[in-house]
Each structure stands twice: as C-alpha cells, then as structure tokens.
Backbone as ProteinMPNN parsed JSONL, in Angstrom:
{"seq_chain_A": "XXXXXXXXXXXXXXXXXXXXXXXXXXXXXXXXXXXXXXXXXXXXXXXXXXXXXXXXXXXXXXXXXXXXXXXXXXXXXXXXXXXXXXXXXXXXXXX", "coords_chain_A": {"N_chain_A": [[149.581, -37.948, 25.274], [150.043, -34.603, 25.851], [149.6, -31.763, 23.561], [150.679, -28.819, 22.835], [149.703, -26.254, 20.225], [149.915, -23.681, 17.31], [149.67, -21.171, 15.242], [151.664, -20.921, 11.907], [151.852, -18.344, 11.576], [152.006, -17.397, 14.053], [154.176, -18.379, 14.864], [156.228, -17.285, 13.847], [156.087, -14.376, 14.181], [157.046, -14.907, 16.965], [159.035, -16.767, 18.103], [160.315, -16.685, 20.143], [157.994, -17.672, 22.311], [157.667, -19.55, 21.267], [159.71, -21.851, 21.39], [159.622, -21.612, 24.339], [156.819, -22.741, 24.518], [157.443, -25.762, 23.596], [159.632, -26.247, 24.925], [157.729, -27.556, 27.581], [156.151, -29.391, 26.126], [155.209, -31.018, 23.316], [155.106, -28.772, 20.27], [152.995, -28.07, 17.928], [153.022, -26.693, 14.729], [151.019, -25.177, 12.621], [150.175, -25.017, 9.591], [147.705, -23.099, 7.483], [145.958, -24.084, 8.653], [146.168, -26.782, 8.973], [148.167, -29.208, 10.516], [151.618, -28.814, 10.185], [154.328, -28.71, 11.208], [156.438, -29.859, 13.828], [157.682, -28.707, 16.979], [159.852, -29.576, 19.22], [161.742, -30.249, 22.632], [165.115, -30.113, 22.952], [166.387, -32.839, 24.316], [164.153, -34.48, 24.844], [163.396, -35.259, 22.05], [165.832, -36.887, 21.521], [165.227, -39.169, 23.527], [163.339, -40.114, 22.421], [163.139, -39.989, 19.439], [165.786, -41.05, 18.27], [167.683, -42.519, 16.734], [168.094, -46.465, 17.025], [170.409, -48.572, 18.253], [172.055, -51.302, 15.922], [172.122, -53.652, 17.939], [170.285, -53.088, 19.942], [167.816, -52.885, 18.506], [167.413, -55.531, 17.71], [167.062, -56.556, 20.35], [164.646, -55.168, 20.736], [161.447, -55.944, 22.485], [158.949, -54.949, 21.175], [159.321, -54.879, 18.173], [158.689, -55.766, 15.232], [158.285, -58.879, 14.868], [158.397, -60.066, 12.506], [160.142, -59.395, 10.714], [162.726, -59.226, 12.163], [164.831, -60.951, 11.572], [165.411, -61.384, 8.934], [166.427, -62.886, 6.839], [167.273, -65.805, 7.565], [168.998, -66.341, 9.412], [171.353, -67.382, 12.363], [171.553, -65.009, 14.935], [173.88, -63.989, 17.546], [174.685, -63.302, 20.703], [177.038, -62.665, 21.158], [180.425, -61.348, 20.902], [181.165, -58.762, 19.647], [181.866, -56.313, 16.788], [184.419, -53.8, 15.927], [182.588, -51.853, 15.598], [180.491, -51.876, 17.579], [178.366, -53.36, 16.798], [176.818, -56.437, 16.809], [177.93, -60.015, 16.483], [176.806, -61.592, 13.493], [175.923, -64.884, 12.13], [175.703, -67.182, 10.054], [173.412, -70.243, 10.177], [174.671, -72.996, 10.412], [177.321, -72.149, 11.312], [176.839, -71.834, 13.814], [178.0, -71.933, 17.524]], "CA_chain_A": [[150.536, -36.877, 25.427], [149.447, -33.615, 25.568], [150.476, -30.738, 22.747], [150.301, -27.321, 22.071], [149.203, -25.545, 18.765], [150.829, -22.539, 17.281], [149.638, -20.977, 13.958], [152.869, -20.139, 11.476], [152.388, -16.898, 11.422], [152.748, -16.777, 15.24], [155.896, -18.843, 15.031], [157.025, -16.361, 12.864], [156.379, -13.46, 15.262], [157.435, -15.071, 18.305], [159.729, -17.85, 18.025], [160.75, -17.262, 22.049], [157.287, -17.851, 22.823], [157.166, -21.295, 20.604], [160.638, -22.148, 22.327], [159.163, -21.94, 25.576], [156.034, -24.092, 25.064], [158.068, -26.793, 22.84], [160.006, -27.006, 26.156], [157.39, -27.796, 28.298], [155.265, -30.232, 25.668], [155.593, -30.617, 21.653], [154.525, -27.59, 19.834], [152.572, -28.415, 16.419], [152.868, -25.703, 14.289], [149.876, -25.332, 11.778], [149.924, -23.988, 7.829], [146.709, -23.404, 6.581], [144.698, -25.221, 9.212], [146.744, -28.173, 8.519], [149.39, -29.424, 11.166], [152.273, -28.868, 8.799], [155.477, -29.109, 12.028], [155.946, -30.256, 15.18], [158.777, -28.606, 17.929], [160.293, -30.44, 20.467], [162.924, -29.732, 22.82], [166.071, -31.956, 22.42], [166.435, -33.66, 25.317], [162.393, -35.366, 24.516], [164.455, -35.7, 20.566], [166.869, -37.851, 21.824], [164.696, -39.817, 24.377], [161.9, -40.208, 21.757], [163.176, -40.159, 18.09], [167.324, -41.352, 18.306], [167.685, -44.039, 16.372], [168.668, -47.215, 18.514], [171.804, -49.598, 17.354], [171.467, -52.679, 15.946], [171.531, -54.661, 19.347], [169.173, -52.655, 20.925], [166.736, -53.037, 17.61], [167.139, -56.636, 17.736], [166.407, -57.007, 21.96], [163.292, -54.51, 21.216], [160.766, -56.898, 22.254], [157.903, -54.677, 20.136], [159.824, -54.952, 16.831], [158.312, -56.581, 14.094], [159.406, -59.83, 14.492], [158.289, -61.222, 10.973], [161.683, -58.764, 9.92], [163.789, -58.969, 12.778], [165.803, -62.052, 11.005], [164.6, -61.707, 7.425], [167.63, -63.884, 5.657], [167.449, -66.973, 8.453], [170.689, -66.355, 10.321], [171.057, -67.006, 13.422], [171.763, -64.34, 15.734], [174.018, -64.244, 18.473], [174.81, -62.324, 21.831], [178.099, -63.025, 22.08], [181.357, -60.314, 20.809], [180.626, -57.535, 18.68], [182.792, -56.017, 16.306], [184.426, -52.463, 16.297], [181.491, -50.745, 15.736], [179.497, -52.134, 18.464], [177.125, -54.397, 16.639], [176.804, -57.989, 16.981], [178.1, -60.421, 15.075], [175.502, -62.585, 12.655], [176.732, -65.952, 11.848], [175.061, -68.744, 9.263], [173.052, -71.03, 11.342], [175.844, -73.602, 10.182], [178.503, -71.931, 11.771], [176.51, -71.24, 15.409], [178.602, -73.085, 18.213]], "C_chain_A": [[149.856, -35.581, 24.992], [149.905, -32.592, 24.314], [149.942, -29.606, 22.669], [150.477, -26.913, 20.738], [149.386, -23.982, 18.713], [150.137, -22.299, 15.568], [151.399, -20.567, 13.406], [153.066, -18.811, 11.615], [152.85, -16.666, 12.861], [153.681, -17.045, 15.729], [156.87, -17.897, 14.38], [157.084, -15.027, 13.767], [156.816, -13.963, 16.418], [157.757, -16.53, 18.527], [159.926, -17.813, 19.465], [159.337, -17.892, 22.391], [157.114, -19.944, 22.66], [158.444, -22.04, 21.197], [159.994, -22.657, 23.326], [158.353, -22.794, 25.784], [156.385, -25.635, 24.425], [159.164, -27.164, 24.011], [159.403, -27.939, 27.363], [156.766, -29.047, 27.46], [155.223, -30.212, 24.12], [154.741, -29.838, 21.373], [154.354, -28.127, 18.122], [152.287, -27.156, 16.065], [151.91, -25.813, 13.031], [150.519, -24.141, 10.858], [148.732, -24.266, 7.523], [145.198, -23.961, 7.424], [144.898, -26.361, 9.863], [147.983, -28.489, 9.679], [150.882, -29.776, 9.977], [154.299, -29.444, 9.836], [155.164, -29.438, 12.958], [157.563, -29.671, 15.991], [158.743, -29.428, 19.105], [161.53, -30.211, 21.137], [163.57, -30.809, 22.424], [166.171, -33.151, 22.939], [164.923, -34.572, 25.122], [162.851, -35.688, 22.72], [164.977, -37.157, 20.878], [166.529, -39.042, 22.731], [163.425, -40.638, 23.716], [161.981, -41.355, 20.286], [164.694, -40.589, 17.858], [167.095, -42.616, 18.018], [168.311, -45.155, 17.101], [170.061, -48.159, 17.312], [171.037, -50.922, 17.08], [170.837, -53.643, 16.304], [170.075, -54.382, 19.78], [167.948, -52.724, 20.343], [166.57, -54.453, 18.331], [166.4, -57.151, 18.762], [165.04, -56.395, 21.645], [162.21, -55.318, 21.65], [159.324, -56.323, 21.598], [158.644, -54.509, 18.892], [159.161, -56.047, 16.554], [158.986, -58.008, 14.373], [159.251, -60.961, 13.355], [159.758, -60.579, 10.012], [162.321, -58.473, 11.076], [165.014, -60.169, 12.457], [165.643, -62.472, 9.599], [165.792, -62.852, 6.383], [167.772, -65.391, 6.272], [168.276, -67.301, 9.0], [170.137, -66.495, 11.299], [171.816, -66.101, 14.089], [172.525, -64.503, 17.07], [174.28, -62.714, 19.423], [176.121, -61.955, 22.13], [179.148, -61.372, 21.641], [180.64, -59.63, 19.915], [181.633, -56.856, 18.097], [183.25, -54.859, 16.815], [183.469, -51.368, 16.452], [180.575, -50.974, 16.608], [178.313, -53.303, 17.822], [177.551, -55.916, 16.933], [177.347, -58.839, 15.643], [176.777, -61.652, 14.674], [176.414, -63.838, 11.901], [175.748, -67.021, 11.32], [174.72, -69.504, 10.188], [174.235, -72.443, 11.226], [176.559, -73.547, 11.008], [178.092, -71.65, 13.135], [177.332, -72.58, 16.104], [177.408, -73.764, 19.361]], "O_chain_A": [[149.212, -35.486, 23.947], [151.093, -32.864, 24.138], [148.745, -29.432, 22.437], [151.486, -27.286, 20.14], [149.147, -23.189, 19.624], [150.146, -23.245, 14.78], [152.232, -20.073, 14.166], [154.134, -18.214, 11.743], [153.826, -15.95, 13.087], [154.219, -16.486, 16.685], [158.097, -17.876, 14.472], [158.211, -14.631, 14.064], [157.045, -12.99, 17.137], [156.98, -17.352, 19.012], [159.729, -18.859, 20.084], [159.566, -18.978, 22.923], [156.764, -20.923, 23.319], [158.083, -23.149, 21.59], [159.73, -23.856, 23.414], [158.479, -23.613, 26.695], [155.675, -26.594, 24.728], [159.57, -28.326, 24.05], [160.054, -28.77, 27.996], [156.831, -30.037, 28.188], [155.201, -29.059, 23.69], [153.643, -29.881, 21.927], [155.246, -28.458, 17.341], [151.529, -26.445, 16.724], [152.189, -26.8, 12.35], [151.038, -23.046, 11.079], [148.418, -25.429, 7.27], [144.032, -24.148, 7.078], [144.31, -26.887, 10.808], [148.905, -27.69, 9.518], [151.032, -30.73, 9.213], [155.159, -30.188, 9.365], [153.987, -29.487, 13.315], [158.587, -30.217, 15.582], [157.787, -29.833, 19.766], [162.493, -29.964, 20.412], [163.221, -31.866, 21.899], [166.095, -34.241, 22.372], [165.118, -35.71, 25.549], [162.301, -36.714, 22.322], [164.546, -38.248, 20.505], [167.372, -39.937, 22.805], [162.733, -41.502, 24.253], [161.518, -42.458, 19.995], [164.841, -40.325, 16.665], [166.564, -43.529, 18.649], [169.171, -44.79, 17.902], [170.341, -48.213, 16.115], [170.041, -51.448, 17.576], [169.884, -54.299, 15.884], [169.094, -55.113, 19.917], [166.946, -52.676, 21.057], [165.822, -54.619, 19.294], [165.436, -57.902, 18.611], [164.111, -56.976, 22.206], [161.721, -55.545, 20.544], [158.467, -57.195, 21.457], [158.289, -53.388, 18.529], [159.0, -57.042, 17.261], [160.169, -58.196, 14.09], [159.678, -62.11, 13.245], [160.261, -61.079, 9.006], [162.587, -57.273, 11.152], [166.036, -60.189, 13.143], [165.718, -63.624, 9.171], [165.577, -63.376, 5.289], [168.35, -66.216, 5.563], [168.504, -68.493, 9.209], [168.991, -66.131, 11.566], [173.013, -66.307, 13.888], [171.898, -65.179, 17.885], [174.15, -61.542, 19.072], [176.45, -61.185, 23.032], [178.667, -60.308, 22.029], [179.54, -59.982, 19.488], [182.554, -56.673, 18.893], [182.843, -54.529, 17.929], [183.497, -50.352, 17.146], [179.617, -50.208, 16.501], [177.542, -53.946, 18.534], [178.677, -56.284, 17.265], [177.293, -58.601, 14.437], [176.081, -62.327, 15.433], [177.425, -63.643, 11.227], [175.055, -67.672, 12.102], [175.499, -69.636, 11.132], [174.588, -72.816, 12.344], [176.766, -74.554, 11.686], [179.0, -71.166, 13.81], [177.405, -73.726, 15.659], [177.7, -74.741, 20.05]]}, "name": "protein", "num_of_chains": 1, "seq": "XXXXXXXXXXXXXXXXXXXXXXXXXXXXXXXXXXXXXXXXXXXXXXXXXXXXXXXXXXXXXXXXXXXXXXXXXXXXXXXXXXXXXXXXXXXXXXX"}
C-alpha cells in the first residue's frame, strides 16, 4: 500500500492539503523524523480498522486459532442472543 508523508509542521500549515492526500492514500505525519501519525479517510477507517463482532471474529479464518476457544466450549452457529452474538454452550450441553 502506498503512503504519503507530511512533516507536522506542514500539517499544521495546511491541514486542506493533508485532507486531500489522506483521501486519496494514508497520510503519515512525521515529528522529528519519526512517523509519529497516520491520516486516513473514514470510509478506508471503517473498511480497515472497525472492529468486527464476535461471529465474524470467530468465522475469521486468519484468527489465532490457539485463542479462538481458550476455555474449551463448544461453539455453536445456531440463535444468537439480543445483541447479535452467538450463543456458547458447555460441550455437555451441545445437542
């Protein structure tokens, strides 16, 4: 992925400018030398960095899977409560 580089001070004079290229591609803003931020529009936010729900952790098929069941439940697919997650049920109690 490509990025553009912005000293602070010139984020500081010209925030439209750092807008504009943080639309097209993330904008790392440098202190010192040092990459100290990074802009991004939202829409590449929300597509990128939005945390996922429960389910959608669990299906990830690149998740960790030495901690995607760390207590030894088993997991099912089936209803999900009010909040959208799944329910987790004692391997005992799986039908």
């Amino acid at each position: 992925m490509k990025m553009s580089f912005m000293t602070g001070a010139a984020f500081n004079r010209n925030p439209s400018k750092a807008k504009k290229e943080a639309s097209e591609r993330p904008l790392v803003i440098t202190d010192r030398g040092e990459a100290a931020y990074v802009l991004v529009s939202y829409a590449e936010f929300q597509v990128n960095w939005t945390p996922k729900t429960l389910f959608e952790a669990l299906r990830d098929p690149s998740a960790d899977e030495r901690n995607s069941n760390p207590r030894g439940r088993a997991l099912t697919t089936g209803p999900s409560n009010s909040d959208g997650y799944a329910i987790v049920l004692p391997r005992g109690d799986c039908p």
